[in-house]
Jmol script that loads the backbone (N, CA, C; Angstrom):
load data "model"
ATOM      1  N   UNK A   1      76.228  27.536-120.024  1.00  0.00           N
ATOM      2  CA  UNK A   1      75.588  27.772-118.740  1.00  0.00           C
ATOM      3  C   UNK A   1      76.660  27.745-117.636  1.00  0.00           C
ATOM      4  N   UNK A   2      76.361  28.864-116.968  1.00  0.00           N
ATOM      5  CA  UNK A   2      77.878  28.717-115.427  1.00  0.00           C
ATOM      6  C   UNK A   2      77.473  27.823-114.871  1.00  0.00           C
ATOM      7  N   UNK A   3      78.587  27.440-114.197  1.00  0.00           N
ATOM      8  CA  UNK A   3      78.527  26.532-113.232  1.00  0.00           C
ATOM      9  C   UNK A   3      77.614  27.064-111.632  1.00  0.00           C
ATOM     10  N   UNK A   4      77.077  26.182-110.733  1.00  0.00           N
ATOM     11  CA  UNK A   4      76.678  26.802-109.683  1.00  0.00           C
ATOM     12  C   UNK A   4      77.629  26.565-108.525  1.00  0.00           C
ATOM     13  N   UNK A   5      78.150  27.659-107.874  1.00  0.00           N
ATOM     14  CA  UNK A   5      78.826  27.680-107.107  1.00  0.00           C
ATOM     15  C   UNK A   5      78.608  27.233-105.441  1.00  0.00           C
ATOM     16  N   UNK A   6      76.821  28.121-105.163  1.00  0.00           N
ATOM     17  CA  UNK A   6      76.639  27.931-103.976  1.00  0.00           C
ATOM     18  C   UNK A   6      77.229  28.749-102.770  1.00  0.00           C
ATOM     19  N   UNK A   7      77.466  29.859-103.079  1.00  0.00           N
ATOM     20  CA  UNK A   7      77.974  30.675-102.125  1.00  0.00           C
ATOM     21  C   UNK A   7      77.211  31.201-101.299  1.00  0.00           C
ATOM     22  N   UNK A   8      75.718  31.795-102.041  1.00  0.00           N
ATOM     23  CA  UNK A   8      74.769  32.288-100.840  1.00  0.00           C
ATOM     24  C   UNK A   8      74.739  31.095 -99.764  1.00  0.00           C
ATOM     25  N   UNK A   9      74.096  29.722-100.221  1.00  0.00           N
ATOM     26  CA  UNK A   9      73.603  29.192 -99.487  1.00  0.00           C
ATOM     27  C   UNK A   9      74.472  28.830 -98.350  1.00  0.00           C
ATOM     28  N   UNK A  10      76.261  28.670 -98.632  1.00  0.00           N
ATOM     29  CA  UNK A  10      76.748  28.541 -97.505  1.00  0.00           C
ATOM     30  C   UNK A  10      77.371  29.636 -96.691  1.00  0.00           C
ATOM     31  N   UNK A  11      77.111  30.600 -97.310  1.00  0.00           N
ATOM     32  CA  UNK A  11      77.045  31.389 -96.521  1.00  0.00           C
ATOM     33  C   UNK A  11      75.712  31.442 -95.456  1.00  0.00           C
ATOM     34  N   UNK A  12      74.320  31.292 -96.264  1.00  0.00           N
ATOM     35  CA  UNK A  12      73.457  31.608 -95.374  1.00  0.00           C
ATOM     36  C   UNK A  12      73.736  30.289 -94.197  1.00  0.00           C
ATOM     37  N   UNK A  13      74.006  28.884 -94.636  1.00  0.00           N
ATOM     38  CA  UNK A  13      74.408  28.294 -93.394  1.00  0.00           C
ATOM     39  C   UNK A  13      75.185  28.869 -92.570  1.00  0.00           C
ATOM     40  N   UNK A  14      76.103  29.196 -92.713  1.00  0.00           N
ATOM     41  CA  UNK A  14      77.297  29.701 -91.477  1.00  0.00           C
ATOM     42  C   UNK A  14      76.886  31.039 -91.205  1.00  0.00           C
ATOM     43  N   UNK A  15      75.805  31.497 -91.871  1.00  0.00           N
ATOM     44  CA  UNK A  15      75.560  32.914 -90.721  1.00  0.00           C
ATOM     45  C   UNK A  15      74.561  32.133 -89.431  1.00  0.00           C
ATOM     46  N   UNK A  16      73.777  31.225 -90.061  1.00  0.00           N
ATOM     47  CA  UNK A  16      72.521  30.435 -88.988  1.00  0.00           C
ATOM     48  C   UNK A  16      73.280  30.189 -87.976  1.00  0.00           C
ATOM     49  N   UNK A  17      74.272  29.246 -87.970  1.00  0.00           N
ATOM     50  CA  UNK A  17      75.317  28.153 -86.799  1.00  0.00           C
ATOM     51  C   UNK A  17      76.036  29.599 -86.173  1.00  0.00           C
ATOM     52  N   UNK A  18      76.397  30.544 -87.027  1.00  0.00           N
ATOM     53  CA  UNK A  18      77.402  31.514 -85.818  1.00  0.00           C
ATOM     54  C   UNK A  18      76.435  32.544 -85.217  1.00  0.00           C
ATOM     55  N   UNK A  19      75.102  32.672 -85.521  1.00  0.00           N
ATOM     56  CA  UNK A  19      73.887  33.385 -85.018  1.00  0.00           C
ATOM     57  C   UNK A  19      73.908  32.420 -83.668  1.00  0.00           C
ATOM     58  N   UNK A  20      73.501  30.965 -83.593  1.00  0.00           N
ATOM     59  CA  UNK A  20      73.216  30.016 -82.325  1.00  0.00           C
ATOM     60  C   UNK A  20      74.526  30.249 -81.358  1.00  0.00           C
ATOM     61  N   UNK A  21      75.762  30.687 -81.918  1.00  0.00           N
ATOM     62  CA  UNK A  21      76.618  30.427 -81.112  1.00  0.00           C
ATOM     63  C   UNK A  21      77.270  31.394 -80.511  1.00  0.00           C
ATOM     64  N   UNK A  22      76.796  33.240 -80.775  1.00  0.00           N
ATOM     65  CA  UNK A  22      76.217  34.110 -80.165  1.00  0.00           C
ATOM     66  C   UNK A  22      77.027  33.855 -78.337  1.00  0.00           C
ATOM     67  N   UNK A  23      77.729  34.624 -77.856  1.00  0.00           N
ATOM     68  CA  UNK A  23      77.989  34.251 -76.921  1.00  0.00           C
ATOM     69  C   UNK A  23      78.514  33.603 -76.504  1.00  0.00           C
ATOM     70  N   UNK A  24      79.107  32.561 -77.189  1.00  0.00           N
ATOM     71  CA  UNK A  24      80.250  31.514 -77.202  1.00  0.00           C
ATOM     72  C   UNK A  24      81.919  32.624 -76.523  1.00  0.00           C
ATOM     73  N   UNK A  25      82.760  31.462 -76.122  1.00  0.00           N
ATOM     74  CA  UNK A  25      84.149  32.201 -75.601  1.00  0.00           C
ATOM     75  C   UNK A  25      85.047  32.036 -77.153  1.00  0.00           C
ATOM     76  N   UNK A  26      85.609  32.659 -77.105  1.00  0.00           N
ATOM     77  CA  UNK A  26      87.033  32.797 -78.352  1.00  0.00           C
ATOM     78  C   UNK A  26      86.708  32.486 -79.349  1.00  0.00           C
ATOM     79  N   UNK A  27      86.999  31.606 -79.889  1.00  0.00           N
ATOM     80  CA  UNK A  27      87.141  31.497 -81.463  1.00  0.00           C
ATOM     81  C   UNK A  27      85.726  30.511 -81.684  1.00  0.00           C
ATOM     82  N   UNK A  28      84.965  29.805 -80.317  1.00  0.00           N
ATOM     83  CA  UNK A  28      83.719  29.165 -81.146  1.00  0.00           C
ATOM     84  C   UNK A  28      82.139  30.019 -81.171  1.00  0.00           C
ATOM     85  N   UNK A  29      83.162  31.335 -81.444  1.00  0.00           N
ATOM     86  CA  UNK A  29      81.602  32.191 -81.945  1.00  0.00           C
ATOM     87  C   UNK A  29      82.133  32.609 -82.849  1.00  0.00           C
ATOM     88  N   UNK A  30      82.957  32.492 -83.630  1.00  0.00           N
ATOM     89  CA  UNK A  30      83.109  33.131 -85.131  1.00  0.00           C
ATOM     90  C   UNK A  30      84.016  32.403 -86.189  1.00  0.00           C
ATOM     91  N   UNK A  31      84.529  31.378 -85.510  1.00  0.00           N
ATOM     92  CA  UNK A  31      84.845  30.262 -86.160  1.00  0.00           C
ATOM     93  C   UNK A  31      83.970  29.568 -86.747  1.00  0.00           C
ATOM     94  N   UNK A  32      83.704  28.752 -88.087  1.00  0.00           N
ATOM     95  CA  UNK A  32      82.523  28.165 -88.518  1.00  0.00           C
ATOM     96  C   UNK A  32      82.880  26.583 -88.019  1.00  0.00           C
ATOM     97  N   UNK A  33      83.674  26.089 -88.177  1.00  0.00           N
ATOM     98  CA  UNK A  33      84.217  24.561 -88.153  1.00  0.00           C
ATOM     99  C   UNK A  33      83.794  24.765 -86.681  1.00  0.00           C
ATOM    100  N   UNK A  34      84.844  25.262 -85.902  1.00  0.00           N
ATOM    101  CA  UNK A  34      85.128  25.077 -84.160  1.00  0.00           C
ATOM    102  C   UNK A  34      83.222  25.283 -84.108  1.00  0.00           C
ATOM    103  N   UNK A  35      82.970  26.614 -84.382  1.00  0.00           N
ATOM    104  CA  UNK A  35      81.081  26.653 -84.234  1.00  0.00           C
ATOM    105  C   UNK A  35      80.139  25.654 -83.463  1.00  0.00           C
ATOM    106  N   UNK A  36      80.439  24.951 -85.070  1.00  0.00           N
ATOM    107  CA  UNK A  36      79.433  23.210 -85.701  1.00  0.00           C
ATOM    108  C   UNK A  36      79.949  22.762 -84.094  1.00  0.00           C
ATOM    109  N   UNK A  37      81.552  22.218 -84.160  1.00  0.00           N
ATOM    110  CA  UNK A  37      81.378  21.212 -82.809  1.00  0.00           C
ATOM    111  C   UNK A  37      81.007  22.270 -81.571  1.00  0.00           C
ATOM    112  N   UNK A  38      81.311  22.886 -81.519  1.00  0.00           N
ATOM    113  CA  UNK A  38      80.356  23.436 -79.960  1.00  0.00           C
ATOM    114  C   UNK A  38      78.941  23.596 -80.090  1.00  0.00           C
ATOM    115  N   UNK A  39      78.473  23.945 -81.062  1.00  0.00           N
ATOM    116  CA  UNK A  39      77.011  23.771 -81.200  1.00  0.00           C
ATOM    117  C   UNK A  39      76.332  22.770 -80.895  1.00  0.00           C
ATOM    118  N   UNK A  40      76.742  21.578 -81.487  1.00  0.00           N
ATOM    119  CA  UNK A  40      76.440  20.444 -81.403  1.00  0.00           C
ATOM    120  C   UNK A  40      76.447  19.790 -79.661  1.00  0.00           C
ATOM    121  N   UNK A  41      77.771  20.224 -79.474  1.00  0.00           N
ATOM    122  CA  UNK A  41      77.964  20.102 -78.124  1.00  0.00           C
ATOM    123  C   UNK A  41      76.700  20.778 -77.505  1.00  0.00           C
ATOM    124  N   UNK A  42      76.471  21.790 -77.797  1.00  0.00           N
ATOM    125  CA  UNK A  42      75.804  22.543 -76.917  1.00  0.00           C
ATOM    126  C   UNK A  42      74.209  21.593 -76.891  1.00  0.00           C
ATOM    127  N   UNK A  43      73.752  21.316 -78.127  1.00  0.00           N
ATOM    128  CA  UNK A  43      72.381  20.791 -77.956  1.00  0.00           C
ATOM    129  C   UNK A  43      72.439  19.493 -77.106  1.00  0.00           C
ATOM    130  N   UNK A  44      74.000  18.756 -77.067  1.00  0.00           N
ATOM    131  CA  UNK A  44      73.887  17.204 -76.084  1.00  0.00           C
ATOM    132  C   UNK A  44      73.596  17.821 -75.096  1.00  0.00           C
ATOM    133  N   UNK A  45      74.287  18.995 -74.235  1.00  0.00           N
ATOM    134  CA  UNK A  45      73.889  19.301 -72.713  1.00  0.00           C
ATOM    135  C   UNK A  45      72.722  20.036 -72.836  1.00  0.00           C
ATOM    136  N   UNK A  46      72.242  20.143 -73.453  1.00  0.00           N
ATOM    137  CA  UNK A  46      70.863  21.028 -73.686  1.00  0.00           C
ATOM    138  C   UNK A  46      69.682  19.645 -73.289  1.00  0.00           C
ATOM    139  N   UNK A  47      69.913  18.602 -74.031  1.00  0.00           N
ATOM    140  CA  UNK A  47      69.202  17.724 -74.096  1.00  0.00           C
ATOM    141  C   UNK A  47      69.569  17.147 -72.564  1.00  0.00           C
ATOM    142  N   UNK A  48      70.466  16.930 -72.067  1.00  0.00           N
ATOM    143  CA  UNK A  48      70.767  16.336 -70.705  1.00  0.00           C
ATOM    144  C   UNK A  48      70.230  17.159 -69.530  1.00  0.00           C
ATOM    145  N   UNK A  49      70.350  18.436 -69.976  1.00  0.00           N
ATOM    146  CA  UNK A  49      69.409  19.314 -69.043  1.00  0.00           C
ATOM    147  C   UNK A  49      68.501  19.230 -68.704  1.00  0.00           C
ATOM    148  N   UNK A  50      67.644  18.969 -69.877  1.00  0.00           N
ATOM    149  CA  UNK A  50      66.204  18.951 -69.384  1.00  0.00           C
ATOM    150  C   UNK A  50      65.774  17.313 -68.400  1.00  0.00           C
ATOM    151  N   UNK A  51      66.652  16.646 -68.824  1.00  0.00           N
ATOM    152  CA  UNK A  51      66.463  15.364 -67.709  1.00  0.00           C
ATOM    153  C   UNK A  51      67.042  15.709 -66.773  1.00  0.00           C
ATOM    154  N   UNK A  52      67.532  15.929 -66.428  1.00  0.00           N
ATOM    155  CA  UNK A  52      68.213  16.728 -65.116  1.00  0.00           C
ATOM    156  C   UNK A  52      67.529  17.945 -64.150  1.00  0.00           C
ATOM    157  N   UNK A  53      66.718  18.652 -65.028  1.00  0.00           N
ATOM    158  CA  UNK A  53      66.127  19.638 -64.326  1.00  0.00           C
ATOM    159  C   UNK A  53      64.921  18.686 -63.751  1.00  0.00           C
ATOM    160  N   UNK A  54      64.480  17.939 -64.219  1.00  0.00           N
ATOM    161  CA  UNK A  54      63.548  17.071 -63.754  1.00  0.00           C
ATOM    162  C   UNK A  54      63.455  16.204 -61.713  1.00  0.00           C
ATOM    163  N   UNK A  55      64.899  15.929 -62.416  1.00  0.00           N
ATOM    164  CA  UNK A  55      65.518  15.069 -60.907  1.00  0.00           C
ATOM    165  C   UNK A  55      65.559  16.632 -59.864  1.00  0.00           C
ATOM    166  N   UNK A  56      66.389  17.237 -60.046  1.00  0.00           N
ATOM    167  CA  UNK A  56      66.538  18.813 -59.675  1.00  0.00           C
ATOM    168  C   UNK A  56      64.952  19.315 -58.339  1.00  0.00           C
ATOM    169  N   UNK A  57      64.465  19.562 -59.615  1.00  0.00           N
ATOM    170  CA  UNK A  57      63.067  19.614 -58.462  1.00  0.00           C
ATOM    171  C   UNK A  57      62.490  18.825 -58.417  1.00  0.00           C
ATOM    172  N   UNK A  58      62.388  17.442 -58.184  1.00  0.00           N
ATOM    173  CA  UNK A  58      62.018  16.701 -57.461  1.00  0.00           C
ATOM    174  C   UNK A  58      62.388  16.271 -55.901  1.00  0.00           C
ATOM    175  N   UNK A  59      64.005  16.836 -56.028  1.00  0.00           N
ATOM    176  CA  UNK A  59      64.451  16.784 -54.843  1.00  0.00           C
ATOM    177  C   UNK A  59      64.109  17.920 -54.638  1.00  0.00           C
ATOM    178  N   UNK A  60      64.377  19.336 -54.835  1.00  0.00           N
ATOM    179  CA  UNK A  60      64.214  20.428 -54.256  1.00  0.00           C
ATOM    180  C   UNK A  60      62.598  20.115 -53.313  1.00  0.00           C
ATOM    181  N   UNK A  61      61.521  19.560 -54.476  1.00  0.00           N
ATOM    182  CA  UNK A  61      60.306  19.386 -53.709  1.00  0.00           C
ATOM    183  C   UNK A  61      60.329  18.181 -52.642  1.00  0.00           C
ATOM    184  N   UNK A  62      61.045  17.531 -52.616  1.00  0.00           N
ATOM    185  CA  UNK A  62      61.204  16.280 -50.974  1.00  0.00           C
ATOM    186  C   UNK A  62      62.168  17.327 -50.240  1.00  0.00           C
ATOM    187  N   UNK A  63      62.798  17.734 -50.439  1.00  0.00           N
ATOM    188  CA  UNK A  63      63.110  18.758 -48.779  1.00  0.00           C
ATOM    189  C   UNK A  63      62.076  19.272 -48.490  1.00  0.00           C
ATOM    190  N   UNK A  64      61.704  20.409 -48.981  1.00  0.00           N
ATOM    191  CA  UNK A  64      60.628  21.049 -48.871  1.00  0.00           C
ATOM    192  C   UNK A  64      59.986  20.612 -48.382  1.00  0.00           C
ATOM    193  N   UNK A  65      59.128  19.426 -48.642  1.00  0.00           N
ATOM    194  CA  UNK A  65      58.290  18.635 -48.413  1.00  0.00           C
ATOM    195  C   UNK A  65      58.596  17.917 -46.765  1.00  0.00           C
ATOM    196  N   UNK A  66      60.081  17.568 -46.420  1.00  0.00           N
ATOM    197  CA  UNK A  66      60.344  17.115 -45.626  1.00  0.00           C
ATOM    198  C   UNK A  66      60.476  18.256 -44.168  1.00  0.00           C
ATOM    199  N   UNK A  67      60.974  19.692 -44.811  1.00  0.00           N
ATOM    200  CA  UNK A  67      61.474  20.520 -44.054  1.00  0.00           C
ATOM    201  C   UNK A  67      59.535  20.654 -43.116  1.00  0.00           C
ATOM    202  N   UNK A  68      59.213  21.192 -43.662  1.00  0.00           N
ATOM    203  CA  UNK A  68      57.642  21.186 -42.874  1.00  0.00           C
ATOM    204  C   UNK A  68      56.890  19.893 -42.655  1.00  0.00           C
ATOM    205  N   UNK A  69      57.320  18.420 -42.823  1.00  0.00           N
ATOM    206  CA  UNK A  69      56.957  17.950 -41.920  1.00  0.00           C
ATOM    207  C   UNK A  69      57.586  17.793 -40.359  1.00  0.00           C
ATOM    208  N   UNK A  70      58.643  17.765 -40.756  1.00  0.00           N
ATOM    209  CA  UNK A  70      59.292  17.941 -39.534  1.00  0.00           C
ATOM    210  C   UNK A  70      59.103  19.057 -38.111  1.00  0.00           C
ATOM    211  N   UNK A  71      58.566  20.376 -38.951  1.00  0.00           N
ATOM    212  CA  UNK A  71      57.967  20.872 -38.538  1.00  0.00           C
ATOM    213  C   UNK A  71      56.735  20.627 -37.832  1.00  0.00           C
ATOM    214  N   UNK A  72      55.967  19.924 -38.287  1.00  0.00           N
ATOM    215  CA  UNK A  72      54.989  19.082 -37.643  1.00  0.00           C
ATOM    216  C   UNK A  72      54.792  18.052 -36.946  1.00  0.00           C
ATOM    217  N   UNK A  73      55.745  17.536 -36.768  1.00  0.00           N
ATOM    218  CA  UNK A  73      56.628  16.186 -36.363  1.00  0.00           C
ATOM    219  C   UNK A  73      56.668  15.226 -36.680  1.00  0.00           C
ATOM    220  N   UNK A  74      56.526  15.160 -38.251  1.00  0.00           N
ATOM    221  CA  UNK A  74      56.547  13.954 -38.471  1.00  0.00           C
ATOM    222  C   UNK A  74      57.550  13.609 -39.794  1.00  0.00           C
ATOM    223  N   UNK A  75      57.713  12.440 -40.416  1.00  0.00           N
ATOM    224  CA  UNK A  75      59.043  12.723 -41.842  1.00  0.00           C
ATOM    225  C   UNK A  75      58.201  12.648 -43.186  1.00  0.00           C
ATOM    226  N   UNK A  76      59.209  12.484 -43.762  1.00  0.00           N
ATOM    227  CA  UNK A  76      58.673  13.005 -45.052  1.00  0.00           C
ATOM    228  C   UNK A  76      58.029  11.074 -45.250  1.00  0.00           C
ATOM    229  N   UNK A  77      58.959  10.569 -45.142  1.00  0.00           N
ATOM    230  CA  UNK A  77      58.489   8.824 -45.275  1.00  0.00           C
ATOM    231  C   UNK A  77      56.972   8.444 -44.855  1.00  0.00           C
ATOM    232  N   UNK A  78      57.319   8.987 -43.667  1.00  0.00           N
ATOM    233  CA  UNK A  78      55.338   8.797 -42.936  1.00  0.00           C
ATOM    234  C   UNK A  78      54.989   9.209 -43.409  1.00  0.00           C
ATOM    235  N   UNK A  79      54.399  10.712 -43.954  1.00  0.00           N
ATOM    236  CA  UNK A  79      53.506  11.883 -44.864  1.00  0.00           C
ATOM    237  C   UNK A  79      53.087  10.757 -46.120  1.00  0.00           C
ATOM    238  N   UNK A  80      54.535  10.131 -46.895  1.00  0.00           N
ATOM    239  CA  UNK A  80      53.930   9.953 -47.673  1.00  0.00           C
ATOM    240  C   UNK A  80      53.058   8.273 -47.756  1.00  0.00           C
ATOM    241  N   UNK A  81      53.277   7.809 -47.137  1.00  0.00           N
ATOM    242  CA  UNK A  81      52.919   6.539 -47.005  1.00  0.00           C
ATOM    243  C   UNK A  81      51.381   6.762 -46.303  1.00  0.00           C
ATOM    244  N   UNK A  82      51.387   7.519 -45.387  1.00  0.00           N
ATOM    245  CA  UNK A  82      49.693   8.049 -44.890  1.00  0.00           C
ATOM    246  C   UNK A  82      48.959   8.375 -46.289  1.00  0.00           C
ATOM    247  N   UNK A  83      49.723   9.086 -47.012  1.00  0.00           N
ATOM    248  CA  UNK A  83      48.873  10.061 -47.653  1.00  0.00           C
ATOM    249  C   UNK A  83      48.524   9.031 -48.681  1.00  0.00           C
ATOM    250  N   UNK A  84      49.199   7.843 -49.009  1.00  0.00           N
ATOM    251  CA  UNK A  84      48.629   7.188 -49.829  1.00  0.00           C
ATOM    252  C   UNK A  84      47.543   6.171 -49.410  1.00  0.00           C
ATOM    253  N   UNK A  85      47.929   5.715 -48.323  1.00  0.00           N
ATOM    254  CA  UNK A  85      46.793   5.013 -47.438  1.00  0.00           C
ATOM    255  C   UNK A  85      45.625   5.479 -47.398  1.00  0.00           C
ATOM    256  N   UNK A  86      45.711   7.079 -47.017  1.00  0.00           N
ATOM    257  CA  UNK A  86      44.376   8.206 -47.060  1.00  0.00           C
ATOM    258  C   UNK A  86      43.700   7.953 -48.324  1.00  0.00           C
ATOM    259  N   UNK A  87      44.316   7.307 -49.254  1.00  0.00           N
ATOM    260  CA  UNK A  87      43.619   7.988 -50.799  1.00  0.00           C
ATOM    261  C   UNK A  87      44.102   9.553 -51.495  1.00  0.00           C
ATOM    262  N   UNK A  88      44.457  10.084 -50.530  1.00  0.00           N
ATOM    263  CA  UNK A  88      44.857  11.366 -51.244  1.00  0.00           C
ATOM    264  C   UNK A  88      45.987  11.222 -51.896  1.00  0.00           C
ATOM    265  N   UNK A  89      45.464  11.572 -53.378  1.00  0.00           N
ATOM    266  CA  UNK A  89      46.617  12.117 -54.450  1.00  0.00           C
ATOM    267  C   UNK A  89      47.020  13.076 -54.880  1.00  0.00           C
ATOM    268  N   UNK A  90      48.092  13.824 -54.130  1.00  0.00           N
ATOM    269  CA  UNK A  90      48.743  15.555 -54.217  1.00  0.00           C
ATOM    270  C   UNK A  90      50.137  15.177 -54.944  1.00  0.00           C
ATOM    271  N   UNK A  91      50.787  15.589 -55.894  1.00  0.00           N
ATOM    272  CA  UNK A  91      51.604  15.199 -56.129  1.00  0.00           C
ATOM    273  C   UNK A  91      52.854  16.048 -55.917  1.00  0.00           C
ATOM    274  N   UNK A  92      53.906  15.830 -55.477  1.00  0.00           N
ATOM    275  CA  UNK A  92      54.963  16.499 -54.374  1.00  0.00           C
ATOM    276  C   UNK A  92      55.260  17.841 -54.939  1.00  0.00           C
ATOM    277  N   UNK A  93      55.123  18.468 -55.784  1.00  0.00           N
ATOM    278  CA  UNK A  93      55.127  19.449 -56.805  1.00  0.00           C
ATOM    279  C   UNK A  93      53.973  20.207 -55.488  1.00  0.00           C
ATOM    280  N   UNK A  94      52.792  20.200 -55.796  1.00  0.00           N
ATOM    281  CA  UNK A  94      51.690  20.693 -55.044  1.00  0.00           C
ATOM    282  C   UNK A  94      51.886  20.478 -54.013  1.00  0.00           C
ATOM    283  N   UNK A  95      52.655  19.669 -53.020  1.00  0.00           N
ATOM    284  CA  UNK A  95      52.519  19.368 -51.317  1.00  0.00           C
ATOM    285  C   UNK A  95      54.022  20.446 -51.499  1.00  0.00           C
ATOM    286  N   UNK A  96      54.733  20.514 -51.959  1.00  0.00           N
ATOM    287  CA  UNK A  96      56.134  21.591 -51.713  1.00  0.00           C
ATOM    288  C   UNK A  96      55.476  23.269 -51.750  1.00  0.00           C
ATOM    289  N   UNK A  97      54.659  22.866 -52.751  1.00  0.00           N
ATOM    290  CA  UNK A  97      53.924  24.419 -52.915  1.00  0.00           C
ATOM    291  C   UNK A  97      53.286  24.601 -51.749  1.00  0.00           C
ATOM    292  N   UNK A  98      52.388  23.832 -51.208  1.00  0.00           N
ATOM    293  CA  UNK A  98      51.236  23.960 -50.238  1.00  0.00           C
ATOM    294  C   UNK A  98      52.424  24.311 -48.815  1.00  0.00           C
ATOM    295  N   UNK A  99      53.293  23.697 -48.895  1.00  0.00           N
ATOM    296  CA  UNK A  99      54.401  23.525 -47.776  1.00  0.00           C
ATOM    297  C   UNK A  99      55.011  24.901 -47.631  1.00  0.00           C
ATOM    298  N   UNK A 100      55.413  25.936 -48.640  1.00  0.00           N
ATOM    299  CA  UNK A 100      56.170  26.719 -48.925  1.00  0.00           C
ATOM    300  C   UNK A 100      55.041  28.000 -48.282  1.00  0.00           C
ATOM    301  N   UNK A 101      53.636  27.893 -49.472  1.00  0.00           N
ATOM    302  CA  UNK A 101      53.013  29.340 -49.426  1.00  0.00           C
ATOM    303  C   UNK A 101      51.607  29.008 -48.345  1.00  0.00           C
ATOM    304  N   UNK A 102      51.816  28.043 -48.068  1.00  0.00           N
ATOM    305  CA  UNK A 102      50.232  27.876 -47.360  1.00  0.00           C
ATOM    306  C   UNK A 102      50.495  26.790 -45.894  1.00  0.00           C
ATOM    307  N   UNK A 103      51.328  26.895 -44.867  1.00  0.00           N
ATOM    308  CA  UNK A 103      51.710  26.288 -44.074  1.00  0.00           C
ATOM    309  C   UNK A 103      50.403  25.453 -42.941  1.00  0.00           C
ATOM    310  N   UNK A 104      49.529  26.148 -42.715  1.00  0.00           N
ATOM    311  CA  UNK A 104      48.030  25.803 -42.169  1.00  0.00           C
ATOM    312  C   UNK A 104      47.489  25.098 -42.884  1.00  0.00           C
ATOM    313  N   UNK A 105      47.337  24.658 -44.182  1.00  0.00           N
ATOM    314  CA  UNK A 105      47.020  23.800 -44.937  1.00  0.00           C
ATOM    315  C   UNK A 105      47.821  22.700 -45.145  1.00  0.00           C
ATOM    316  N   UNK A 106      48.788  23.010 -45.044  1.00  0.00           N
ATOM    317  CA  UNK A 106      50.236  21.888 -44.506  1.00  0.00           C
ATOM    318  C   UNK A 106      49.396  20.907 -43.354  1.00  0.00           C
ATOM    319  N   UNK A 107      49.577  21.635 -42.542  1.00  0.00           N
ATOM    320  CA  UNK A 107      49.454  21.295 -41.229  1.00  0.00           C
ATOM    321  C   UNK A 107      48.227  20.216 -40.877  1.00  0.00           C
ATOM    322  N   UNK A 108      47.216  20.998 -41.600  1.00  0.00           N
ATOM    323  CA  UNK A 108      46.154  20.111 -41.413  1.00  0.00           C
ATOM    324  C   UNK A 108      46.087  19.144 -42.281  1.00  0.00           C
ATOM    325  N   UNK A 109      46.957  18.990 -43.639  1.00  0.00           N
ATOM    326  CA  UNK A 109      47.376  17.579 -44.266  1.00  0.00           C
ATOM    327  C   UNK A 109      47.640  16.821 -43.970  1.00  0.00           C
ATOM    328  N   UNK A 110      48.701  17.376 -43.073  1.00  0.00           N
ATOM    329  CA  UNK A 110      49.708  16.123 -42.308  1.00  0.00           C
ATOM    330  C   UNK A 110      48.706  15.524 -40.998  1.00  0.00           C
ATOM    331  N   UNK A 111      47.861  16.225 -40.237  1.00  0.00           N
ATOM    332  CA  UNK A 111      47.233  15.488 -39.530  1.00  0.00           C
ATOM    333  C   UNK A 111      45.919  14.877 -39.807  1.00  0.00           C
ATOM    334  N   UNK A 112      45.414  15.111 -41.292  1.00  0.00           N
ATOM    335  CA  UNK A 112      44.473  14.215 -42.080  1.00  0.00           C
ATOM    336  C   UNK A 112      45.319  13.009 -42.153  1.00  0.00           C
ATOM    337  N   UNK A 113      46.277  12.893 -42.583  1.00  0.00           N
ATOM    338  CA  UNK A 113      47.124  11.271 -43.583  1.00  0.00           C
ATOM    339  C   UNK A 113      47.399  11.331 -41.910  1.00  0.00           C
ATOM    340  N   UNK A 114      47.676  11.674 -40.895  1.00  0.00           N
ATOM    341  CA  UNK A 114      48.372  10.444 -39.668  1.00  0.00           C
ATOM    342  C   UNK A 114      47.123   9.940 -39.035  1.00  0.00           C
ATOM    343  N   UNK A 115      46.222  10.696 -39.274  1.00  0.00           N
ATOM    344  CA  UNK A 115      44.522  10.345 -38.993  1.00  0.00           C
ATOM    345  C   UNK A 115      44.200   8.804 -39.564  1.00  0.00           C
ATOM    346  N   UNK A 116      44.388   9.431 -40.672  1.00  0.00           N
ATOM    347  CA  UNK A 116      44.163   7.870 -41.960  1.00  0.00           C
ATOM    348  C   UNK A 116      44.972   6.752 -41.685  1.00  0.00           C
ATOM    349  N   UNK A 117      46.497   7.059 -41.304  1.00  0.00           N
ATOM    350  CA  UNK A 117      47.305   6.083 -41.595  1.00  0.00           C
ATOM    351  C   UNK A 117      47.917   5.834 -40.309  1.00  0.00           C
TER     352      UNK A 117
END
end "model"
wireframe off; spacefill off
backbone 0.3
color backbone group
């Protein structure tokens, strides 16, 4: 009986890893070794990304959020401290939106929560 060598299968590995790495600069898109570590690399910042995109718009949504109160005259600190006093629960995601595409509805938010608070 021959021996088994295993050639498809590593081959079919190293076509998978240099398929992901597609677009890579110089030698870690067709290199198999160099590949693996940039690949790998690639999924740590992949994974750090997505915590990051998180923080990302959260701030993007407190400017926002801040830029039209100010507009109204008041800060983003007051807005939110009214708005919790009010009972109203919008969460800054939805008050950046409301801030951005619907400014009259803004408006009359902000003078509901200074009403309340």
């Amino acid at each position: 009986m021959p021996r088994v060598k295993r050639g498809p299968h590593t081959r079919r590995r190293h076509k998978r890893v240099l398929k992901q790495t597609k677009g890579f600069w110089g030698g870690r898109k067709n290199r198999f070794r160099q590949a693996l570590r940039v690949l790998w690399k690639s999924w740590q910042y992949a994974y750090v990304g997505r915590k990051l995109r998180k923080r990302d718009f959260r701030r993007l949504w407190i400017v926002r959020i801040n830029a039209a109160c100010r507009e109204n005259g008041t800060s983003y600190s007051r807005l939110m401290g009214s708005l919790h006093k009010a009972g109203i629960e919008l969460d800054r995601k939805v008050l950046a939106d409301m801030a951005v595409n619907d400014p009259t509805a803004f408006k009359a938010l902000t003078e509901l929560a200074s009403a309340a608070g």
